[in-house]
N, C-alpha and C positions, 0 to 999 in steps of 0.2 A: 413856313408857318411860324408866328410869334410862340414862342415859351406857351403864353394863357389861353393859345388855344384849346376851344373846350372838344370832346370826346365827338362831338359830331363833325364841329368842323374840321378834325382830323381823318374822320372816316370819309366825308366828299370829297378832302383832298385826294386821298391815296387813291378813291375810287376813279375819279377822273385820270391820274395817273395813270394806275394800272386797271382796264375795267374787269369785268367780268365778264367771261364769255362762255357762250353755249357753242360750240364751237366755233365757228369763225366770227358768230353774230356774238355784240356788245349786247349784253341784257342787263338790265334797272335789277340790284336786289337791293328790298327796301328791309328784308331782313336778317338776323344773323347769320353772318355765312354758312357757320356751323350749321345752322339747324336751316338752312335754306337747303345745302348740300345734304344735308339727313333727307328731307323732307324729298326732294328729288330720288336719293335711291329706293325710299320707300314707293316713288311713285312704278319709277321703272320695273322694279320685282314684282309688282300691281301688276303694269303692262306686259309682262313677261313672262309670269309664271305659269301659263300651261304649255312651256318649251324649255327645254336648256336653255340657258341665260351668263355670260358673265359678266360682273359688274365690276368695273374700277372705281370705287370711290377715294379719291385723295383729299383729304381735308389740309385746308390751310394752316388749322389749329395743332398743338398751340407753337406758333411761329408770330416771328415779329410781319405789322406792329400786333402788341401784347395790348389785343384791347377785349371785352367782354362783353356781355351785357349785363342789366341789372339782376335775372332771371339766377346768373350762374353766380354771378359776385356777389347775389344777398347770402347764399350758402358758407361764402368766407369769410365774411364781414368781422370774422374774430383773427385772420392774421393778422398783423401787424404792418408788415414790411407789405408795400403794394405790389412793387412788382412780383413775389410769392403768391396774391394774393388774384393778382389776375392771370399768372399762369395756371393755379389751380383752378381756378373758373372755368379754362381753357380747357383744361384738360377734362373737367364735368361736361361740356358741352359734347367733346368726341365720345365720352362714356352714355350720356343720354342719345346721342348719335346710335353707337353701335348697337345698344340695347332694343332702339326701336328698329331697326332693321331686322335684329336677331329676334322681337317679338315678332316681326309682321312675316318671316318665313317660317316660324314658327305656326302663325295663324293662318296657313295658307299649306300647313304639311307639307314645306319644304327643308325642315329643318335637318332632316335625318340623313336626305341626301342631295348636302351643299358641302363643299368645302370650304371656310374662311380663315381667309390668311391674315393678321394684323399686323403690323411693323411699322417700325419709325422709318427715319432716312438718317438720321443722325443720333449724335449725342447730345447735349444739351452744348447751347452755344458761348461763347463767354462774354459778348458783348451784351446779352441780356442780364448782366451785371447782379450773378446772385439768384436771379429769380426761379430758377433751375437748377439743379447738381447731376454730378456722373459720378460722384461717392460710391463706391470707397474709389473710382477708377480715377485715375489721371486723365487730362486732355481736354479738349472739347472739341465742336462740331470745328473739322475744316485741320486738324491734327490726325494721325497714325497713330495715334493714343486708344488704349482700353475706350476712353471718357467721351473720344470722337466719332467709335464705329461700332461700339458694343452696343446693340437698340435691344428693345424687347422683338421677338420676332413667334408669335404666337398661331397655331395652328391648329381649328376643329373640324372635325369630320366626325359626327358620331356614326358606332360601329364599324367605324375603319383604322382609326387611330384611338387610342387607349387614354381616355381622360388621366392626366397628371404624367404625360409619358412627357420624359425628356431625353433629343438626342443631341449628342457632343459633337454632330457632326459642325463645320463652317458651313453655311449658308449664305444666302444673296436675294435681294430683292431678283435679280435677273433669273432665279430657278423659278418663279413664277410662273411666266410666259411657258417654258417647255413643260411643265406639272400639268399646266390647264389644258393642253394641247393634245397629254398624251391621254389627260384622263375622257379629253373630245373624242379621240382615237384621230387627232387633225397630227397633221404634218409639219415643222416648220421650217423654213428657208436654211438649206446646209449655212452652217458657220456661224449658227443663232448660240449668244450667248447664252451662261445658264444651263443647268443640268434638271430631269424629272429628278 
């Protein structure tokens, strides 16, 4: 793509690229992913909620490219530096994401007994030149650095887990898989990574 490509014609390219898919099928979104992928998990807990349920939602955001829409980037319009100013957007979009999920289990009297897990995969990257920090940590994404593996890794259960509790233990995205499994009372395949 030329330099002056505008905002759109970057978003056809990359979709063409790389599409979107619902599982194996390539599907058309004609809207923010963020809030495409929001709007999907709200559907599924829709579909879902008079059974146990669990939901993997992975959001794209905010990962490169670092693009937004107007929706989130009117809210910044006083940073400065853009690429600051579309990561923060980025990250509005995952915060209005999780909010309506956590309203709509809430509105549905599931809220008390869901477990939600949130975490990054990384630390901020450095080719995003600035737009991001791992302050005060060293590193970034794709380093053995504080800066490249230290994520936020946040965890609610009310009535099970003690709002403000924090434990020192090391964790892993991979303890996920055996938590959900035991709290199924399912089983999984000897040698599965990850610990309850």
């Amino acid at each position: 793509l030329p330099a002056t490509a505008t905002a759109d014609e970057e978003m056809t390219y990359l979709r063409q690229q790389v599409p979107v898919r619902r599982g194996r099928d390539i599907v058309e979104v004609n809207d923010y992913l963020t809030d495409a992928f929001s709007a999907d998990a709200v559907r599924f807990i829709d579909q879902n909620k008079a059974r146990p349920f669990f939901l993997y939602l992975a959001y794209n955001a905010p990962h490169t490219p670092l693009q937004a829409s107007k929706k989130y980037l009117d809210r910044y319009r006083d940073v400065p530096d853009r690429g600051q100013r579309v990561y923060a957007a980025m990250v509005s979009g995952v915060d209005d994401g999780v909010g309506a999920l956590r309203a709509k289990l809430k509105a549905e009297g599931l809220d008390k007994n869901t477990l939600i897990v949130f975490l990054s995969d990384n630390g901020c990257a450095s080719y995003v030149l600035g737009a991001c920090t791992n302050a005060p940590f060293s590193g970034f994404k794709g380093t053995h650095l504080e800066g490249g593996v230290r994520i936020p890794y946040i965890v609610t259960w009310p009535g099970k887990i003690r709002v403000g509790q924090t434990d020192g233990r090391m964790v892993s995205s991979l303890d996920i898989a055996p938590t959900a499994a035991a709290l199924a009372g399912a089983s999984l395949p000897h040698g599965t990574d990850g610990v309850n």
